[in-house]
C-alpha positions as semicolon CSV with decimal commas, in nm:
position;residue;x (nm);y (nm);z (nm)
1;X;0,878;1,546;7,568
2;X;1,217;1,707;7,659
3;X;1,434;1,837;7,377
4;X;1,700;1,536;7,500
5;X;1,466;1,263;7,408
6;X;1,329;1,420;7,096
7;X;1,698;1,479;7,004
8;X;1,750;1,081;7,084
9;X;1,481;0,991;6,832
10;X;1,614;1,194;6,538
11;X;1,920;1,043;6,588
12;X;1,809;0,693;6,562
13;X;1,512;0,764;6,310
14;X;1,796;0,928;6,053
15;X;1,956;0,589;6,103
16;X;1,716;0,392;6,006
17;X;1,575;0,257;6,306
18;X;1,193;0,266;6,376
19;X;0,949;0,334;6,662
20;X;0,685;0,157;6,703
21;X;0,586;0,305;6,985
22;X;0,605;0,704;7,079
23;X;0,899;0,810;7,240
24;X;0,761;0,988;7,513
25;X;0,609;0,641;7,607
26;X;0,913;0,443;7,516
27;X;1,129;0,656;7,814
28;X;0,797;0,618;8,057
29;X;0,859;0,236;8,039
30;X;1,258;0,231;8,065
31;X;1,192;0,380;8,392
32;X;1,045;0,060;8,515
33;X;1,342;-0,165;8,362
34;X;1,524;-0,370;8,605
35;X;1,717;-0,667;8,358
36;X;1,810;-0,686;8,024
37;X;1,782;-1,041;7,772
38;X;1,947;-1,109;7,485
39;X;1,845;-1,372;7,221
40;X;2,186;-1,497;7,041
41;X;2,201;-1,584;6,673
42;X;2,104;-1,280;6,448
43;X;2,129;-1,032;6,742
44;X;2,481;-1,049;6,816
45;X;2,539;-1,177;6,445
46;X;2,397;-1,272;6,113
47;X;2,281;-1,592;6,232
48;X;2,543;-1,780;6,037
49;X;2,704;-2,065;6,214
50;X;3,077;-2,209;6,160
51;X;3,127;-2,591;6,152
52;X;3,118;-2,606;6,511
53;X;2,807;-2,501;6,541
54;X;2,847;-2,174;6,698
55;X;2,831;-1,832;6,613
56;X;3,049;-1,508;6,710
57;X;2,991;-1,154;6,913
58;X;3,130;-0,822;6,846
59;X;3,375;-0,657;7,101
60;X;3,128;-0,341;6,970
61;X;2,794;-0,472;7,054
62;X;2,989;-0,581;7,440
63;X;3,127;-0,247;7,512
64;X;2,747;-0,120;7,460
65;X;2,572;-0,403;7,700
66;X;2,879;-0,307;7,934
67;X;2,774;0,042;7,896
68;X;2,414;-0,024;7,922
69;X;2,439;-0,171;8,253
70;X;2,690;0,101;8,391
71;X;2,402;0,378;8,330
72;X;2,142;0,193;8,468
73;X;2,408;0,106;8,718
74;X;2,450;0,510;8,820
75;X;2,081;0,584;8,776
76;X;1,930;0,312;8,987
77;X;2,253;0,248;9,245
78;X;2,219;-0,090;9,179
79;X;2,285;-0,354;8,873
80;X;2,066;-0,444;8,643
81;X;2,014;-0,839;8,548
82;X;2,134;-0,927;8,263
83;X;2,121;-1,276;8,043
84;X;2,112;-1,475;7,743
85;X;1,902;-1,712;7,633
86;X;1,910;-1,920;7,284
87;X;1,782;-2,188;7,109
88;X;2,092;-2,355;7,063
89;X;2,377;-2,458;7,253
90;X;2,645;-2,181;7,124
91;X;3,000;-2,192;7,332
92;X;3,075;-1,801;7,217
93;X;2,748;-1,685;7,390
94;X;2,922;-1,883;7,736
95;X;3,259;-1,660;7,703
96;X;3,090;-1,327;7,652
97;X;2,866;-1,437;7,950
98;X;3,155;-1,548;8,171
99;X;3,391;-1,303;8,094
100;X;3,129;-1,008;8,126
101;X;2,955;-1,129;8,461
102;X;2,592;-1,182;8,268
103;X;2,399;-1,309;8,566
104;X;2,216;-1,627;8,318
105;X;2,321;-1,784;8,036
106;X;1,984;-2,019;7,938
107;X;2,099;-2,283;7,599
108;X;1,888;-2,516;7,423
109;X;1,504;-2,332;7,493
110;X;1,297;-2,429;7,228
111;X;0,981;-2,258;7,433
112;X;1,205;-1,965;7,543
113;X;0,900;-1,810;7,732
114;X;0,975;-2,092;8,018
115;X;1,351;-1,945;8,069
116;X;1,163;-1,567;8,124
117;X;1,017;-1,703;8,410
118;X;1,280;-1,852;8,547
119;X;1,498;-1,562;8,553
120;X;1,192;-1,352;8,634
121;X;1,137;-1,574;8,970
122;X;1,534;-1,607;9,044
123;X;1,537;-1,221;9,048
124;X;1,202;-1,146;9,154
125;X;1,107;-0,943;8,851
126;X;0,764;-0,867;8,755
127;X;0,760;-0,899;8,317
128;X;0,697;-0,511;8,249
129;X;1,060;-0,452;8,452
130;X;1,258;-0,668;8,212
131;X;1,370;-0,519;7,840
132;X;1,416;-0,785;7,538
133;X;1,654;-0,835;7,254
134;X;1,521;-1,019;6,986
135;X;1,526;-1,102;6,595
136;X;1,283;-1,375;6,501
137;X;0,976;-1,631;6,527
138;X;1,141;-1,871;6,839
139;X;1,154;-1,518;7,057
140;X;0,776;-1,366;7,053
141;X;0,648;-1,558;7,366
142;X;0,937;-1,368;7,552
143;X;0,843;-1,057;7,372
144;X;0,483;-1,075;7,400
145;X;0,561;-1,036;7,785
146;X;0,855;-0,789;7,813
147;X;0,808;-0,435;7,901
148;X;1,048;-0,330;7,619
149;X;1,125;-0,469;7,312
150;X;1,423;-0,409;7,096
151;X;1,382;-0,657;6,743
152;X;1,720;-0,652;6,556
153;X;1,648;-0,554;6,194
154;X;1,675;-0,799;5,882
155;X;1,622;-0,722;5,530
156;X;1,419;-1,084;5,450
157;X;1,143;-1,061;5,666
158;X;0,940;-0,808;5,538
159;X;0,599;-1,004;5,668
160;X;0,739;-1,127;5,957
161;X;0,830;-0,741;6,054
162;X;0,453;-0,668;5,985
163;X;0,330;-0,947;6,213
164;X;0,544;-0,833;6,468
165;X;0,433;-0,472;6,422
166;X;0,061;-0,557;6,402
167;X;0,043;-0,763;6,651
168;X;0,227;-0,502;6,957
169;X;0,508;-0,742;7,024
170;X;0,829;-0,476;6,981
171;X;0,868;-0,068;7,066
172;X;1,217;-0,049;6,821
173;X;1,326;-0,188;6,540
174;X;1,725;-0,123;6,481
175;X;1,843;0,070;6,190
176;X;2,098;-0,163;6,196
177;X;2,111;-0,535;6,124
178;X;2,233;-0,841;6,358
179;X;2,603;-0,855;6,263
180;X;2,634;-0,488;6,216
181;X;2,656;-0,360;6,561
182;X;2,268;-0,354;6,639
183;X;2,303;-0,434;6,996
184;X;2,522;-0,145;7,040
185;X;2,236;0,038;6,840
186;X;1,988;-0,050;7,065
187;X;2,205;-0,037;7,401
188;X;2,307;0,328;7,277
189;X;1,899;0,432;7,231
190;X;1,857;0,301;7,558
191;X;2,061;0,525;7,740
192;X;1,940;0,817;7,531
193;X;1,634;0,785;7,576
194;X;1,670;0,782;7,972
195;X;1,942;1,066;7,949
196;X;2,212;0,917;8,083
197;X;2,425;0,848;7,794
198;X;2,649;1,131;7,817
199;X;2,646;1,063;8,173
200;X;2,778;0,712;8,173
201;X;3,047;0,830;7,866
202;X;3,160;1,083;8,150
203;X;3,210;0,882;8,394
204;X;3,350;0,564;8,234
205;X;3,649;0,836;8,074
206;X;3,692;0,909;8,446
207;X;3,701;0,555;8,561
208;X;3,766;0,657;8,891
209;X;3,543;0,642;9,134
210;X;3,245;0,540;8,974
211;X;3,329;0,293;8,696
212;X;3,602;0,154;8,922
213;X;3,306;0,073;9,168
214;X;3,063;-0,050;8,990
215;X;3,328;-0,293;8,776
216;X;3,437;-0,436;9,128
217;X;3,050;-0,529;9,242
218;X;3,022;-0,669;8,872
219;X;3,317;-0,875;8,906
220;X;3,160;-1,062;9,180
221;X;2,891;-1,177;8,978
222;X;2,925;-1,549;8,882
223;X;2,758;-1,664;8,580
224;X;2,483;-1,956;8,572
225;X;2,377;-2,139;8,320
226;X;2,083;-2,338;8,261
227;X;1,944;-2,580;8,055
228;X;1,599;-2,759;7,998
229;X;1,591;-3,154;8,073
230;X;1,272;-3,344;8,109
231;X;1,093;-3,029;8,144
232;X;1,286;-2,914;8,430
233;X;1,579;-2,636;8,426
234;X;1,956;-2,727;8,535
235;X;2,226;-2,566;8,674
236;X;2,481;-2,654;8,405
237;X;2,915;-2,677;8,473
238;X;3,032;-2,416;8,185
């Protein structure tokens, strides 16, 4: 283990967050990851919902998926995939995916392992090359799957943490909790724990050339979204 990644998990472990897996094998499988997922309510937020229905992102937790997919951008010359995919039909997780060039945007999965394999076949991704946000009981089918797992921490779930734990269905569990900037938590471990955090900083306070490039080839992505209807997926007018 190189003093860089041992370095990454003191860091992290002093703020509360926990492997579940050793970190030496945590940075073997980032090497394989090709796409990053993010479950919605109580990953980018508390889970709370407003009267509309829908729930809010941080400008934080953004910044740290935009970094997150610069690094892998400069490590891999190429972009990662990126997406969302909730439960629940939630308008704020439809800006954040338009405005940020997210490749999917999946709404309304009640059996969220179905939308995995979508994306997976869209991109041509084999499961072990895709890492997973998650916080509770509606995401384990896509976590049982995923190469890397990321569960955002919450302080009620003390059995449900166990299960998740005893069962090998998550590698980190933030310090932080969903609300609190635990996306940018785990986008931040990440990159430390493939090296390239300091890296990507570098180069984004540059901007020119690299960020400048690779924000061009991300503006050209355009956003899909999907939803489920009569067991079949459709492209959906956002």
């Amino acid at each position: 283990m190189t003093d860089t990644i041992q370095n990454t998990s003191t860091i992290f472990t002093k703020l509360g967050g926990e492997f579940i897996i050793p970190t030496k094998l945590f940075a073997e499988k980032l090497k394989k990851i090709k796409a990053f997922i993010f479950d919605w309510d109580g990953v980018f937020n508390d889970g709370t919902k407003n009267e509309h229905g829908t729930s809010n992102f941080s400008e934080v937790d953004s910044m740290g998926i935009n970094l997150l997919r610069f690094g892998w951008w400069l490590s891999q010359s190429k972009m990662p995939y990126t997406a969302v995919i909730s439960g629940e039909r939630n308008t704020m997780s439809f800006q954040l995916a338009k405005r940020e060039h997210y490749d999917s945007c999946y709404f309304r999965i009640k059996h969220k392992i179905a939308a995995l394999e979508h994306f997976m076949a869209i991109h041509r991704l084999k499961p072990e090359e895709v890492a997973f946000f998650f916080d509770d009981a509606l995401d384990l089918s896509i976590a049982e799957q995923c190469g890397v797992r990321i569960m955002i921490r919450h302080s009620g779930n003390p059995l449900f943490q166990k299960y998740v734990i005893d069962h090998n269905l998550v590698d980190y569990i933030t310090g932080q909790a969903g609300g609190a900037f635990a996306v940018r938590e785990g986008c931040e471990l990440l990159l430390g724990l493939s090296q390239i955090h300091d890296q990507t900083i570098t180069n984004r306070l540059r901007f020119y050339p690299e960020y400048d490039q690779y924000l061009s080839e991300r503006q050209l992505i355009e956003s899909s979204f999907f939803t489920l209807a009569d067991g079949k997926f459709e492209s959906q007018t956002i």
